[in-house]
C-alpha positions, -999 to 999 in steps of 0.1 A, spaced: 0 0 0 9 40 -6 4 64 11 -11 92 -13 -3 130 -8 -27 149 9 -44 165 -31 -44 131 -44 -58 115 -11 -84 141 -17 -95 128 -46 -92 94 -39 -118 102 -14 -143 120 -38 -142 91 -60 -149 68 -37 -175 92 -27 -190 90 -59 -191 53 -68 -209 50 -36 -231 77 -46 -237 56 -76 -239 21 -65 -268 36 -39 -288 56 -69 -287 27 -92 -295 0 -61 -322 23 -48 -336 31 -90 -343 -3 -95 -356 -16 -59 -381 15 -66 -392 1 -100 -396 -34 -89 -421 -23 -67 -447 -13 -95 -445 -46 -109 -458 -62 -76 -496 -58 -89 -503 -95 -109 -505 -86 -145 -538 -82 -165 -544 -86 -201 -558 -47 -209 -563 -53 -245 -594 -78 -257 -588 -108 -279 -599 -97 -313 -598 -114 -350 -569 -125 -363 -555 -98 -387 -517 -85 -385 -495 -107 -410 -459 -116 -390 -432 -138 -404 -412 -154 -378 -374 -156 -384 -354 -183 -365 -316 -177 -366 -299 -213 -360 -263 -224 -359 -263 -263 -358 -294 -266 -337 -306 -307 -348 -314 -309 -317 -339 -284 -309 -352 -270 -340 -377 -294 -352 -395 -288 -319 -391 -249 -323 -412 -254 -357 -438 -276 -345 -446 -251 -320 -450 -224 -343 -471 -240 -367 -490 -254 -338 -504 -212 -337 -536 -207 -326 -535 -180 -355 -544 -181 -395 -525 -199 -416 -524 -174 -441 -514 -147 -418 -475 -160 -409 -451 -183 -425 -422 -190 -407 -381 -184 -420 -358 -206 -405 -320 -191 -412 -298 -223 -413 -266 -202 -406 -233 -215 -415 -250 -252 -402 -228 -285 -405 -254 -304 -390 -283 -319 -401 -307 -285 -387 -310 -275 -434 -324 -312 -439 -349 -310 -407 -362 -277 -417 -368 -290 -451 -385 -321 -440 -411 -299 -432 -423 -293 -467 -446 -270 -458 -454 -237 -476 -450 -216 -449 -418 -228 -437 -394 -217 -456 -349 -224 -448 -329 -198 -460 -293 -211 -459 -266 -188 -449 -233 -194 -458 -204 -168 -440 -172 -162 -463 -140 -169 -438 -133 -134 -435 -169 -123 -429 -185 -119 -390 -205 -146 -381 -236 -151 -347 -273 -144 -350 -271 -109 -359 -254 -111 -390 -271 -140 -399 -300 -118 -395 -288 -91 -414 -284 -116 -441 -319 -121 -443 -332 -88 -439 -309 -77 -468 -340 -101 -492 -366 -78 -487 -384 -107 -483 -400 -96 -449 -415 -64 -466 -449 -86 -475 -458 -83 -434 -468 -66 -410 -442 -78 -381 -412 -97 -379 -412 -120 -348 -380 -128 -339 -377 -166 -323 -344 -183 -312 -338 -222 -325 -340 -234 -287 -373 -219 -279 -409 -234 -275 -434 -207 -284 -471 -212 -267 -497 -214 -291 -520 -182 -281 -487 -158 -290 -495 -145 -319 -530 -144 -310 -519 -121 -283 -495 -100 -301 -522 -91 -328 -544 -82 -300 -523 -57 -284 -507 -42 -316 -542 -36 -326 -554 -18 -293 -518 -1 -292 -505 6 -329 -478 34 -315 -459 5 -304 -433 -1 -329 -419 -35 -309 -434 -56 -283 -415 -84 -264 -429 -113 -255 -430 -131 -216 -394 -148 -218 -402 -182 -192 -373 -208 -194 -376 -244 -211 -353 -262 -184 -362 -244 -150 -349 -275 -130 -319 -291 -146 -292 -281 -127 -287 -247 -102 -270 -226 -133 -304 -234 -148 -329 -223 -121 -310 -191 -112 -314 -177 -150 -351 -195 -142 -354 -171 -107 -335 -142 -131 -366 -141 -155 -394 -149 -129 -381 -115 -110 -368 -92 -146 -404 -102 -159 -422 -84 -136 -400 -61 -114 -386 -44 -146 -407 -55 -180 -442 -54 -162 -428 -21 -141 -416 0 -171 -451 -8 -190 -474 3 -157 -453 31 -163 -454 36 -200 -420 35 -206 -405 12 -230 -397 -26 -223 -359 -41 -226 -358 -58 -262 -345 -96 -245 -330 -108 -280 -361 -137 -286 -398 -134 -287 -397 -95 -294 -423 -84 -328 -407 -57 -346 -429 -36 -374 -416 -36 -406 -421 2 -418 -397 9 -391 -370 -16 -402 -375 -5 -435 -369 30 -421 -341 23 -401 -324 -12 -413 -307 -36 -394 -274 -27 -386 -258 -49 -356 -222 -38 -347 -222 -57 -308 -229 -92 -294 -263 -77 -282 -283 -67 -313 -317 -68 -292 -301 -41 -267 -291 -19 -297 -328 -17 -309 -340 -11 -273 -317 22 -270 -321 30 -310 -360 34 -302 -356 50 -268 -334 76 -290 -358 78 -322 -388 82 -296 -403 53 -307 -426 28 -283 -420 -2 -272 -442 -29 -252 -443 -55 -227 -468 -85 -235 -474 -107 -205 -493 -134 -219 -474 -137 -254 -451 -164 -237 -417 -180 -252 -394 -206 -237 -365 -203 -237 -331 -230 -231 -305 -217 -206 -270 -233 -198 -270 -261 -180 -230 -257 -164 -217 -227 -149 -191 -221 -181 -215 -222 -209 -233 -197 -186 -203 -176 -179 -191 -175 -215 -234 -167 -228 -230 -141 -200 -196 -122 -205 -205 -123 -244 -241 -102 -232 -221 -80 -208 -197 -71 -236 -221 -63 -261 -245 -41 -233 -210 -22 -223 -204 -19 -260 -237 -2 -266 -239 17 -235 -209 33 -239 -204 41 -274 -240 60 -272 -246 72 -239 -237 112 -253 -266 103 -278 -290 91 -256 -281 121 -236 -288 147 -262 -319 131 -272 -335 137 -239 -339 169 -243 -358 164 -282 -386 143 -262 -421 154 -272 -439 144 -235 -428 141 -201 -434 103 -203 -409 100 -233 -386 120 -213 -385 97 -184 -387 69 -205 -354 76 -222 -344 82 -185 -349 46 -178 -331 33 -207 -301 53 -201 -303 41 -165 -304 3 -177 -276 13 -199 -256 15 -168 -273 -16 -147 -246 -36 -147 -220 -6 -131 -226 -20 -95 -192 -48 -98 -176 -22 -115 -177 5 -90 -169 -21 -62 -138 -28 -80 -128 4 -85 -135 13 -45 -115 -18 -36 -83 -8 -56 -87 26 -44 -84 11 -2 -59 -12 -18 -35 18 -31 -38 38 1 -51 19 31 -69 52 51 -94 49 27 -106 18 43 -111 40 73 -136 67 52 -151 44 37 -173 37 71 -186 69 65 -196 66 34 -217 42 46 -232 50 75 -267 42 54 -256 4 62 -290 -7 82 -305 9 49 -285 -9 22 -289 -41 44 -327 -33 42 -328 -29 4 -313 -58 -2 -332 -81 20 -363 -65 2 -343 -76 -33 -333 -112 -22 -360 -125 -3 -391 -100 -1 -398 -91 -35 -388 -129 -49 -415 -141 -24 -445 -128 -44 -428 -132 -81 -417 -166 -76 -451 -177 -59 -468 -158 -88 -448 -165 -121 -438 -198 -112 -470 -217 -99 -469 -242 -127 -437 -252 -112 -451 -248 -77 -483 -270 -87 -465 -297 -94 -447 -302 -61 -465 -325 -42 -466 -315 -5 -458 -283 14 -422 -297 20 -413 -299 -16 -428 -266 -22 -410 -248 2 -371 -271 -13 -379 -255 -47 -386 -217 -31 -353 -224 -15 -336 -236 -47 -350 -203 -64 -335 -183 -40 -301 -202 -41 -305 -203 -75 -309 -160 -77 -284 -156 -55 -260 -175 -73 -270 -159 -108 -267 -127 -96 -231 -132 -78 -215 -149 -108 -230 -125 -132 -212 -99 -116 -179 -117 -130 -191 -116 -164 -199 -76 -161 -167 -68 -151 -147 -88 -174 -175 -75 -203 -166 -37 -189 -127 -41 -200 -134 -61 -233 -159 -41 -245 -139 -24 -271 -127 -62 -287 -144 -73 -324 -177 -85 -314 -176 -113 -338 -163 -142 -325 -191 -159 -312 -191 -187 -289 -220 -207 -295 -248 -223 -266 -251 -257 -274 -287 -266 -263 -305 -297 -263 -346 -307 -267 -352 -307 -230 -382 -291 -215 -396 -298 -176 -423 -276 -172 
C-alpha cells in the first residue's frame, strides 16, 4: 500500500465518494421500480380477429437438436394460416438442422441457408442481417423474432395481434421470456429465478409506467415500416439491446406482453453460462458506452414528459450492470492507500439501509414473483415440503445468478472495445420440464 499525498488523497476520497453515490442511486432506482411490478398482471387489451400478418425468423447455428421442436410449436399457432409463415435461417450449419427444416415441406416454412465467407462476422445478428438484406419480410406486417431453442405457446401470436391492434404506437413488443429447463441443474434455475423476477420487477414495471420494455433478443415483434426506415445494422454481441436504445433515441414505443409467452433454453453448467454471460455483458457495455452522449442529447428532443422519463430509464439500464464495477474500483482505491478503508465507514453509514434494500431484493420481492410466475412449477410439487425445497432452490439459484454474473460484467466492462464477432456458441438440447 501508498500512502497518497494529501491533493491526491483528496480525490481518492471523492471518487470513492461518488461510486458509492452511484452504486446507492442505481440499487435504490431499481428496488423502486420493482415495486410497481408487484400488482399481478392483467391482459388490458381484448382478444380480437386474427389480422396482422408476422413472419417469424429463426436464426440457427447447428441446432438438430432443438429445432424441429421450435417449428412444430410455431405452426401449432392458434393464428391463420395465411397470416405467418415462418423463415428458418440455417446459418453456416454443419449439421443436419437445413435437412430438418426442409423435412417440413410445408409452404409456410421456408430455410434460408446462410453461408459466412472466412473473412466475414458470423452469430445471430449477422445471420440476421443476411436475411433482412432479401426484402423478403416487406410482404408483413411484423417480424417476430424466435431463437432455434425456444418453445413458443400457441395463443402468442393471438396475443401479439391483440395488443398491436389496441396499441399501434408500439413499434416493438417483447414477448414473456419463461425458461424451457427451470430445474436441470442450479445454473439453470437461477437464470429461471432471473426471468421470474426481470419479468415483472422491470418488463411489467416500465409498461405500468409507460415507458419502453428491454428488447430480451427472442420473442420481441418488430414492425416492418420501421425496419425499413431504419435497417438492421448490428455492430455488438447484443443486437436486441441496440434496438432497445435505438428506439428509446428515435422516440419510438416499445411494449411488454405478459401473456405472449416463449421458452426459452438456458445453460445447464456454470461455463457455458459464464461464457453466454460475459458475451451479453460485452455487447451491453459496448452499446452503452459508445451511445450514452446520444442518448443524452436526445432527452432533451422528447415530445412528452413520459418520453422523457422513459429515455431516462433506458439510459439508466444502460448502466445496470456498473454496481461490480464500482466495487472494484473502490476496492483498488483502499488497496492503493489503506486510510481509505477508514472513510469508507462513513460513506456508509446508510448500512441498516443498504442491508434493508437488499433483503427487500433477495428475499421480499422474490416471495410474491416466484409464488406468482412460477406456480406451474409450484403446482407440481407434491406436498408443502417440496414446495418450500424448490422456493429455496430459487432463492439459491438467484443468489448464485446474480453473484456470478457480476464476474461476467466486469470482465464485459474491459473487453468491450474487442471485435464482437467471435461468437461462442450455446449448445442446447430438446429438454423441456415444465
Amino acid at each position: 500500500m501508498f500512502t497518497l499525498p494529501p491533493m491526491l488523497f483528496i480525490i481518492a476520497k471523492w471518487i470513492c465518494f461518488v461510486l458509492v453515490v452511484i452504486v446507492f442511486a442505481n440499487l435504490i432506482y431499481f428496488t423502486c421500480l420493482s415495486l410497481f411490478g408487484l400488482i399481478k398482471p392483467k391482459r388490458e387489451y381484448k382478444l380480437v380477429a386474427d389480422k396482422k400478418k408476422f413472419v417469424f425468423v429463426v436464426p440457427a447455428h447447428n441446432e438438430e437438436e432443438v429445432i424441429e421442436a421450435t417449428i412444430e410449436s410455431l405452426l401449432n399457432q392458434n393464428y391463420r394460416k395465411d397470416l405467418y409463415d415462418i423463415v428458418v435461417i440455417a446459418d453456416n450449419c454443419t449439421d443436419n438442422t437445413l435437412d430438418i427444416i426442409q423435412s417440413f415441406n410445408q409452404e409456410n416454412v421456408v430455410a434460408f441457408e446462410n453461408t459466412s465467407l472466412p473473412d466475414e462476422p458470423r452469430g445471430k445478428p449477422h445471420a440476421i442481417a443476411k436475411y433482412i438484406a432479401t426484402d423478403h419480410w416487406k410482404s408483413y406486417d411484423y417480424v417476430a423474432f424466435i431463437d432455434a431453442d425456444n418453445i413458443v405457446e400457441s395463443n402468442y401470436l393471438r396475443e401479439m395481434n391483440a395488443q398491436l391492434i389496441a396499441h399501434p404506437e408500439f413499434t416493438a413488443v417483447q414477448g414473456y421470456l419463461g425458461m424451457k429447463n427451470v430445474s436441470t441443474s442450479i445454473t439453470a434455475t437461477g437464470y429461471a429465478a432471473v426471468y421470474f423476477i426481470t419479468n415483472r420487477a422491470v418488463q411489467y414495471a416500465n409498461y405500468r409506467l409507460g415507458w419502453n420494455a428491454a428488447i430480451g433478443g427472442t420473442g420481441f415483434v418488430l414492425d416492418t415500416v420501421y425496419l425499413a426506415e431504419r435497417g438492421w445494422n448490428p455492430r455488438s454481441y447484443t443486437e436486441d439491446f441496440e434496438l432497445q436504445v435505438e428506439l428509446s433515441m428515435a422516440g419510438k414505443k416499445s411494449g411488454w406482453n405478459h401473456f405472449a409467452v416463449v421458452h426459452d433454453e438456458k445453460p445447464n453448467s456454470f461455463i457455458a453460462s459464464h461464457n453466454q454471460r460475459t458475451r451479453w455483458a460485452q455487447g451491453h457495455w459496448f452499446v452503452a458506452i459508445t451511445t450514452t452522449m446520444k442518448q443524452i442529447t436526445t432527452l432533451f428532443k422528447a415530445k412528452s414528459l413520459q418520453e422523457f422519463l422513459s429515455k431516462v430509464e433506458t439510459l439508466f439500464y444502460s448502466y445496470s450492470m456498473v454496481r461490480p464495477i464500482a466495487y472494484l474500483c473502490i476496492l483498488l482505491l483502499m488497496l492503493i492507500d489503506h486510510r481509505l478503508a477508514n472513510y469508507l465507514p462513513h460513506t456508509f453509514s446508510l448500512l441498516m439501509f443498504w442491508l434493508s434494500i437488499e433483503c427487500l431484493n433477495f428475499f421480499v420481492i422474490p416471495i410474491v414473483y416466484f409464488s406468482q410466475e412460477a406456480a406451474p412449477y409450484f403446482d407440481k410439487k407434491e406436498g408443502v415440503i417440496a414446495k418450500l425445497l424448490f422456493y429455496v432452490r430459487l432463492t439459491i439459484g438467484f443468489v448464485w445468478n446474480s453473484l456470478t454474473y457480476m464476474i461476467a460484467q466486469v470482465i464485459g466492462f474491459f473487453t468491450w472495445f474487442k471485435p464482437q464477432n467471435n461468437w461462442k456458441k450455446t449448445v442446447h438440447n430438446a429438454t423441456f420440464d415444465r
